[in-house]
Every structure is written in C-alpha cells, then in structure tokens.
Z-matrix of the N, CA and C atoms (Angstrom, degrees):
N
C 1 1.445
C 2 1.530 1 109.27
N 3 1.496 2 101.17 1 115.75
C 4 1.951 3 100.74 2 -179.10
C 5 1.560 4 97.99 3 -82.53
N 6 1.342 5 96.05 4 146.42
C 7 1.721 6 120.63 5 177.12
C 8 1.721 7 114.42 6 -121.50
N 9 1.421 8 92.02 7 113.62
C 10 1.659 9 103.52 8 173.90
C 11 1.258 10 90.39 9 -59.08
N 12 1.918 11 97.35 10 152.98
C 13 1.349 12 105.82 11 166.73
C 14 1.821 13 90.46 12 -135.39
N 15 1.195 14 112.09 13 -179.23
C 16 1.648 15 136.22 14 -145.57
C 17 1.779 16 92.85 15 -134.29
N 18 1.087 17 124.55 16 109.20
C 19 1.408 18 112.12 17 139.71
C 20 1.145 19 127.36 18 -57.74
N 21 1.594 20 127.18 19 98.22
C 22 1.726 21 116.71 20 -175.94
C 23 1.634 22 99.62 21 -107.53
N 24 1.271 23 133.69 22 20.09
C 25 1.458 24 117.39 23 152.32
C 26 1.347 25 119.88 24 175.68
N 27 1.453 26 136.52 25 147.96
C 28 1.316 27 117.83 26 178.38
C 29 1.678 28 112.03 27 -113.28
N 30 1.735 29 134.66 28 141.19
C 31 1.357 30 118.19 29 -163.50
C 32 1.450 31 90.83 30 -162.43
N 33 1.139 32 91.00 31 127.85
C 34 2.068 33 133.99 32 -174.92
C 35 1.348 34 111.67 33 -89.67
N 36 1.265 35 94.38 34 74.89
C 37 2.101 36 98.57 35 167.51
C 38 1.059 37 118.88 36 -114.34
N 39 1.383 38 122.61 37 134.20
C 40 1.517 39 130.96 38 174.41
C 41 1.821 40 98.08 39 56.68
N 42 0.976 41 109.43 40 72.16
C 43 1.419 42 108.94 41 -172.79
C 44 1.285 43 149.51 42 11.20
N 45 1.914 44 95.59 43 36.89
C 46 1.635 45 103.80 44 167.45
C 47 1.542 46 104.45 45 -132.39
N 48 1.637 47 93.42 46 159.17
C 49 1.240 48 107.08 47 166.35
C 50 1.505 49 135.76 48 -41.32
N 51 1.268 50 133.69 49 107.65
C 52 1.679 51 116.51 50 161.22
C 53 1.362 52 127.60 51 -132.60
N 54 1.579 53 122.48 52 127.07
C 55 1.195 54 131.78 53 177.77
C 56 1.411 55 130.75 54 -111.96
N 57 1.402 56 98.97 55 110.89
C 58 1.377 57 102.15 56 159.30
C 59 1.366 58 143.47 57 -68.64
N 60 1.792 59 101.81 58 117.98
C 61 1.092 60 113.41 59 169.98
C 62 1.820 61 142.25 60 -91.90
N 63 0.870 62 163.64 61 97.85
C 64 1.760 63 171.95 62 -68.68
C 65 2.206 64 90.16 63 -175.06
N 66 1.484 65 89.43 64 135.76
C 67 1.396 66 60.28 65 171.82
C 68 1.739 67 81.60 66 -131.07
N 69 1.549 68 120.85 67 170.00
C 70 1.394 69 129.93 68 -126.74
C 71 1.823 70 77.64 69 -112.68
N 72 1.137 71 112.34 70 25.61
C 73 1.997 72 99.41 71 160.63
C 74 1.445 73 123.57 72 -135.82
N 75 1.597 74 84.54 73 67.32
C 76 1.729 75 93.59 74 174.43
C 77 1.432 76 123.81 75 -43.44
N 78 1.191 77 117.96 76 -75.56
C 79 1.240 78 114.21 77 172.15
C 80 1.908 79 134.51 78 -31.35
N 81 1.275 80 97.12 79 -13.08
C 82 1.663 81 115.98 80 159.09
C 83 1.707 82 112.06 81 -71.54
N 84 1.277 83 93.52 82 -56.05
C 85 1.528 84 107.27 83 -174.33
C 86 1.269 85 107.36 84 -72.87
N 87 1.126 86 139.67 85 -11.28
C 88 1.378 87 142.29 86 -158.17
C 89 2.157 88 90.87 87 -111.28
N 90 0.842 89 110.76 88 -41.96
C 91 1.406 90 113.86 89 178.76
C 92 1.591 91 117.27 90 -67.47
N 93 1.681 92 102.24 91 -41.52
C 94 1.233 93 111.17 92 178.27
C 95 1.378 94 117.81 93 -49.01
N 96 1.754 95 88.18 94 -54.41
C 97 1.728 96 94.94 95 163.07
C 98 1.507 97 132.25 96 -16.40
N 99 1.521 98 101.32 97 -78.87
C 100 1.379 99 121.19 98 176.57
C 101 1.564 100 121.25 99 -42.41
N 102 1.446 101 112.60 100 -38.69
C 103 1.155 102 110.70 101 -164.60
C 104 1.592 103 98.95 102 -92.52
N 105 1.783 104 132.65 103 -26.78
C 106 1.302 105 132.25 104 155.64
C 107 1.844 106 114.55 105 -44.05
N 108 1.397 107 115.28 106 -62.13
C 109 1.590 108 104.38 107 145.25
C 110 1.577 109 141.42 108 -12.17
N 111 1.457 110 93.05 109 -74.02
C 112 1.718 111 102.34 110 -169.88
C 113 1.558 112 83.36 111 -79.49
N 114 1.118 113 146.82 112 -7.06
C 115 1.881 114 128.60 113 171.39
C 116 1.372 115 99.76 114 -86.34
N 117 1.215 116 119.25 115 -48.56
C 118 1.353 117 105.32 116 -164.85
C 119 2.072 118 107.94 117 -76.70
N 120 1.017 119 116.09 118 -23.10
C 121 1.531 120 130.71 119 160.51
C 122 1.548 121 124.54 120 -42.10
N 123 1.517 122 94.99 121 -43.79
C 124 1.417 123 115.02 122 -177.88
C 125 1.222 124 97.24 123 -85.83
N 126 1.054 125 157.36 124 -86.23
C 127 1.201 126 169.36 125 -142.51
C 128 1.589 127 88.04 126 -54.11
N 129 1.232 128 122.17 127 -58.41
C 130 1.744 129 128.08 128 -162.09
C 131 1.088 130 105.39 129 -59.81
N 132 1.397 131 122.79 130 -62.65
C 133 1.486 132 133.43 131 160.97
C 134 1.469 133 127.52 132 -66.44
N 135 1.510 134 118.87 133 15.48
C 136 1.698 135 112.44 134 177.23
C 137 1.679 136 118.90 135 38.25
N 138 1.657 137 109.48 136 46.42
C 139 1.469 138 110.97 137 169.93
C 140 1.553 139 106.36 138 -139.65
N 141 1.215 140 97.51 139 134.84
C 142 1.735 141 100.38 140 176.81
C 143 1.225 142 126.04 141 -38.06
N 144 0.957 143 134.96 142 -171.22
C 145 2.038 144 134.32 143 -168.46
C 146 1.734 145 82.91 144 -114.07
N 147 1.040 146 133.61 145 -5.34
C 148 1.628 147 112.40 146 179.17
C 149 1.658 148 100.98 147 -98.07
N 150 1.278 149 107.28 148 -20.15
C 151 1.859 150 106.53 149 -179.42
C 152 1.832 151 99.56 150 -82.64
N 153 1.037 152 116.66 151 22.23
C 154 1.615 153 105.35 152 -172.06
C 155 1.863 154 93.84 153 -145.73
N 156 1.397 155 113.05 154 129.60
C 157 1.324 156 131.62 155 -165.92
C 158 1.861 157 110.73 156 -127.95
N 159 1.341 158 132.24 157 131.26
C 160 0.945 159 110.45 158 157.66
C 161 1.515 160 145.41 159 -26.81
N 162 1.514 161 120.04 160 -25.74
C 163 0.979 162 126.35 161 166.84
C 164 1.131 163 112.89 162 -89.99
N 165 1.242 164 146.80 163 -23.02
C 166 1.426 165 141.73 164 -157.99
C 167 1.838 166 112.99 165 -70.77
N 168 1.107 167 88.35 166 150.62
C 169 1.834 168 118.46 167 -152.27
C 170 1.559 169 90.09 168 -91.38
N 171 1.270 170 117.72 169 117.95
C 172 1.370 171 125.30 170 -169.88
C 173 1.597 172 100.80 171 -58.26
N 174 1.953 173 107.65 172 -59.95
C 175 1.258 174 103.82 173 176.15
C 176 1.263 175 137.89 174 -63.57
N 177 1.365 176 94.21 175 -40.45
C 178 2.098 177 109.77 176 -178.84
C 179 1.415 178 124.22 177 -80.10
N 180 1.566 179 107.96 178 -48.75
C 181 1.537 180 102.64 179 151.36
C 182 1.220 181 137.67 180 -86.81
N 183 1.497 182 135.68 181 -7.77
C 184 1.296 183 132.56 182 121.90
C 185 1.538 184 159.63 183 130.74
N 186 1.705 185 66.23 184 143.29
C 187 1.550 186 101.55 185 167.15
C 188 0.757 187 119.41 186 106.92
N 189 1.740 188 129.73 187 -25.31
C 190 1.509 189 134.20 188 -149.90
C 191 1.413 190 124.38 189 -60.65
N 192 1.138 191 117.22 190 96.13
C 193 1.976 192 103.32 191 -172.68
C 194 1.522 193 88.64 192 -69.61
N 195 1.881 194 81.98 193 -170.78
C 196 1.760 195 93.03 194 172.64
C 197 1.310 196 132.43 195 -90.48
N 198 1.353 197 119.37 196 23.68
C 199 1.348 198 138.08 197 167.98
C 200 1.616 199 92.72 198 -106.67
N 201 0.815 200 142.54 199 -37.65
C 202 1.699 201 137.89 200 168.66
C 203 1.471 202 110.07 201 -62.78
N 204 1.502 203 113.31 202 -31.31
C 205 1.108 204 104.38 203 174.19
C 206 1.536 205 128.65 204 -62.77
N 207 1.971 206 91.03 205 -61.39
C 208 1.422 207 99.85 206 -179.65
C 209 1.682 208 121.75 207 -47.63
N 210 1.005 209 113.08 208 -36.99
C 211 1.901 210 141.30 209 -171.32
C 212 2.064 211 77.12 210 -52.34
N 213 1.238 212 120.76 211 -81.68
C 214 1.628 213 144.91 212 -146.57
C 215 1.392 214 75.11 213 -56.15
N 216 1.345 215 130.46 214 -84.81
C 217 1.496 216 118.72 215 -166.23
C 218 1.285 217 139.11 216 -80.74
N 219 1.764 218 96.89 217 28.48
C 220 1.727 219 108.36 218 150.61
C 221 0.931 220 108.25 219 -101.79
N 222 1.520 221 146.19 220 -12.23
C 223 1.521 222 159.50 221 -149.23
C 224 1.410 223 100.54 222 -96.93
N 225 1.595 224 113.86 223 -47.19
C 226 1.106 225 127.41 224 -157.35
C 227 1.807 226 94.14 225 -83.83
N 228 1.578 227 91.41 226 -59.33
C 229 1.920 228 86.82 227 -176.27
C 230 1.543 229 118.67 228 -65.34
N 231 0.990 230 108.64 229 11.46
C 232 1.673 231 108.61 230 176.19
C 233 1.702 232 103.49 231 -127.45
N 234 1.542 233 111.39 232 -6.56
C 235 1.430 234 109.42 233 152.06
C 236 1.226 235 123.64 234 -65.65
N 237 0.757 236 124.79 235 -77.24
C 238 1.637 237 159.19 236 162.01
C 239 1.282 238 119.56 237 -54.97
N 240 1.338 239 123.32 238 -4.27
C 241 1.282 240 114.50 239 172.63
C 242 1.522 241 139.47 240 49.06
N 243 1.593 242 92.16 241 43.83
C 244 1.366 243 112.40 242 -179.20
C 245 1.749 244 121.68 243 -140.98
N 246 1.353 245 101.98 244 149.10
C 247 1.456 246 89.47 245 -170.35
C 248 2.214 247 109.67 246 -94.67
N 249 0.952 248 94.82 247 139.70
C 250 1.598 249 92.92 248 179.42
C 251 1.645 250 94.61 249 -118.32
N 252 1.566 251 109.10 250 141.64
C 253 0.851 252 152.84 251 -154.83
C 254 2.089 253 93.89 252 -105.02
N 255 1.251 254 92.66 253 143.30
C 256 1.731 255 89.23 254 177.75
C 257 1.348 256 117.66 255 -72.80
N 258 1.499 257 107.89 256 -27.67
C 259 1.949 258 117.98 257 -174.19
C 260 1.215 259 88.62 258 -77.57
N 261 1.272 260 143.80 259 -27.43
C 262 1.282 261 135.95 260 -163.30
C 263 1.764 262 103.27 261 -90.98
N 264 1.548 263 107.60 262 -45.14
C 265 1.716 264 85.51 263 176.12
C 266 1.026 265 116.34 264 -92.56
N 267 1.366 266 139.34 265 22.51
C 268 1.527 267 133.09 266 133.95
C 269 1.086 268 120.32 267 -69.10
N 270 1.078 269 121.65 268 15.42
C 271 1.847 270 121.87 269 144.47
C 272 1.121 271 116.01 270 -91.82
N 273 1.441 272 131.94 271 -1.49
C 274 1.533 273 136.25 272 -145.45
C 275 1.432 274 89.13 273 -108.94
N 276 1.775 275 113.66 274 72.00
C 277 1.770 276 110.07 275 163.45
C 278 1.396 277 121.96 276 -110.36
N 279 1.244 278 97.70 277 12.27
C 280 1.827 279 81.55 278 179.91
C 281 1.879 280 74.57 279 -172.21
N 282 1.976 281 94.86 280 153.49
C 283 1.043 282 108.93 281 -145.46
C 284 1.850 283 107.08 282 -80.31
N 285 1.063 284 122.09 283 0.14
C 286 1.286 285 136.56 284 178.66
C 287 1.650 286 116.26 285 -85.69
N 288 1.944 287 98.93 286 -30.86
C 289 1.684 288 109.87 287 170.13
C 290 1.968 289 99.86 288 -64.12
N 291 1.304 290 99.42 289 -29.07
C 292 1.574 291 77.23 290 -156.38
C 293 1.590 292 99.38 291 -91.64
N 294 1.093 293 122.89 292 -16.51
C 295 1.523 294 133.86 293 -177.75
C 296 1.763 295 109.64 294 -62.86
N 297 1.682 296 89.45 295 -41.73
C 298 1.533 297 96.55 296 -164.78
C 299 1.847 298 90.17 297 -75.13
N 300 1.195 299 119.61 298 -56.75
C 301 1.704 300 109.19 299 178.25
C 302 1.398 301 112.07 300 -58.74
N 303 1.341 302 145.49 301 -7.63
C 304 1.044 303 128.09 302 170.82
C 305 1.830 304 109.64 303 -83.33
N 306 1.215 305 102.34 304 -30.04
C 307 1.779 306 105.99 305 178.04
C 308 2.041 307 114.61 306 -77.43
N 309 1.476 308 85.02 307 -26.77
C 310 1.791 309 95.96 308 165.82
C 311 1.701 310 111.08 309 -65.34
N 312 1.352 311 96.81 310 -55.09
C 313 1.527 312 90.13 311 160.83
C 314 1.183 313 172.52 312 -36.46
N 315 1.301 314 102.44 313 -55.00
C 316 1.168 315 140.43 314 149.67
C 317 1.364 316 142.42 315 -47.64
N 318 1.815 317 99.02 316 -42.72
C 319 1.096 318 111.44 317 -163.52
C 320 1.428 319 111.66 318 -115.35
C-alpha cells in the first residue's frame, strides 16, 4: 500500500538541507500509538495485551502501584520522547487517558 507523504517543512542546520516529511495516514499512526502503549503496559505490568483494554483502570483493573507507575512513565517519556509532568500523570487512570496525552503530545 503506497502512502502519500506531505512536505510539512524545510530547515538549514549546520549547512545542510532538511525536509520534513508527514505522511497523510494519521489514523495509522495514531493507532500505532496505542498499541506501542498497551506493549509497553504489558510488559510493565507482566499481563498479556488481551488483559489490557482501552478503558482499563490502571489501579483497579490492574494492579499498578506507585512504583508501577513511576517505572510506566519513564518508559513512556523515553519512548516517545516527551517529558510528563507529575500534575499531568495524575490524570493517567485508565489506559485511553494516557494514550490520548501521549497523541496531544506529540502531535
């Protein structure tokens, strides 16, 4: 399957050319997301990718203490290459809160 891509910018460092390219299937990339999440989730918490649901409750469905926590959102900010803020992952209760701020992020 060929994928348009987007020139979204051109930028002159150290005296070479660089262009940014976007390619036009977000909604691919946006899924990929999710499922980089629920892997790295699983893995943190030792539960398969079928025991973990967009909705599921970090604490109630499970398990995550707050050493599971902290662990998940260094994993994530050194996935993704973003820094999270502590007020910010105390919103991080169910696995769709943290998906949706990682695509806010990012993007």
């Amino acid at each position: 399957m060929l994928k348009t891509l987007t020139i979204f910018g051109f930028y002159f460092i150290n005296n070479q050319y660089f262009i940014i390219l976007l390619t036009n299937n977000i909604k691919e990339y946006m899924k990929n997301i999710e499922k980089k999440i629920i892997k790295i989730i699983s893995k943190q918490l030792s539960l398969t990718k079928t025991e973990i649901n967009k909705t599921s409750s970090l604490l109630e469905d499970l398990g995550a203490d707050s050493l599971d926590r902290v662990e998940l959102i260094m994993t994530l900010e050194d996935t993704f290459n973003v820094e999270i803020q502590d007020e910010e992952a105390e919103n991080f209760t169910t696995i769709d809160s943290i998906c949706t701020f990682i695509k806010n992020k990012i993007s």
